[in-house]
C-alpha positions in Angstrom: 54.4 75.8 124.9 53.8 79.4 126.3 56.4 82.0 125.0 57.6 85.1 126.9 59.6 87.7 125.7 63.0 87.6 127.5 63.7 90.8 130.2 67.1 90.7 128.2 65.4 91.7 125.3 64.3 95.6 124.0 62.1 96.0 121.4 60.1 98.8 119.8 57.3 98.8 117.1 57.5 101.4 114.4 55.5 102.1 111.5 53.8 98.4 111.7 57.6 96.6 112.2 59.0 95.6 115.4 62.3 96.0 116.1 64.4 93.9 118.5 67.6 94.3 120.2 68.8 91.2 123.0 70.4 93.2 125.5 72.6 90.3 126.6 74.2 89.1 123.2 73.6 92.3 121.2 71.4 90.4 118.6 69.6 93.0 116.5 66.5 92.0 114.2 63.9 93.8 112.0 60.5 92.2 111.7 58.0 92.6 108.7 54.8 92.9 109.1 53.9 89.3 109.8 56.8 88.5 112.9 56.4 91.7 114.4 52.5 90.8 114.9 54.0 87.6 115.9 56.2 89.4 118.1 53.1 91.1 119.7 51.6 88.0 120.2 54.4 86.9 122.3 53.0 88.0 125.9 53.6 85.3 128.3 49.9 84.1 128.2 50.0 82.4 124.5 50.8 79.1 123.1 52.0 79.4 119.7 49.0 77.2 118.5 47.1 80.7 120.2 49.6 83.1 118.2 49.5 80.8 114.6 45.4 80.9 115.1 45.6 84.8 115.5 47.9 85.1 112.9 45.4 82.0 110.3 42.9 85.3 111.5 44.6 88.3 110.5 46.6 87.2 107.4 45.3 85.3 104.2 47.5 81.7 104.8 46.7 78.4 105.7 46.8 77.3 108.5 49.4 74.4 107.8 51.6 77.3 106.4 51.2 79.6 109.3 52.5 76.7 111.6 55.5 75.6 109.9 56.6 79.6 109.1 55.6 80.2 112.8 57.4 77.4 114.0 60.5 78.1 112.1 60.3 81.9 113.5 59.7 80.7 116.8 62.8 78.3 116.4 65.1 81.3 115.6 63.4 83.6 118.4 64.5 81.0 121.0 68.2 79.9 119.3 68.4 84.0 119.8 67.6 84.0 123.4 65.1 86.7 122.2 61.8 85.0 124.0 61.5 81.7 126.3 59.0 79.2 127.2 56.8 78.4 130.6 54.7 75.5 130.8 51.2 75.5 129.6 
C-alpha cells in the first residue's frame, strides 16, 4: 500500500514535530518526533514497508515494533482522512 498525504490536509514541521490540520473535518494533531518523520515519509511514492524500513534506520527499534506502531499510526492517519492509499 502506497500512502499519500490527502490535498485536504495542511501540515507544517516545527522544531523536529509536524503538525497537522485536515482542512475538511478540522482534525488537528501534534506529532513527536517519530510520526512526524513518519509523516515525512508519507509522499505518495512509499509503501509503509518503505516508511517502517526508514524508520528500523533512523530509530533504535525492532523492526517487529516499528511495524505494529507504524501500522497502528497509519490506521489512525487514514480513520482521520489525514493521508490515502494508491496501489503499489
Amino acid at each position: 500500500m502506497i500512502l499519500a498525504k490527502s490535498p485536504e490536509t495542511a501540515w507544517r514541521v516545527i522544531e523536529g514535530e509536524a503538525m497537522i490540520l485536515s482542512l475538511d473535518n478540522k482534525v488537528f494533531r501534534g506529532l513527536n518526533s517519530v510520526g512526524s518523520r513518519v509523516w515525512e515519509l508519507i509522499d505518495g511514492r512509499r509503501s509503509v514497508d518503505e516508511i517502517v524500513s526508514q524508520i528500523v534506520g533512523e530509530f533504535e527499534v525492532t523492526a517487529e515494533v516499528a511495524s505494529r506502531d507504524v501500522g497502528t499510526f497509519v490506521a489512525e492517519l487514514l480513520e482521520k482522512r489525514l493521508v490515502t492509499t494508491t496501489p503499489p
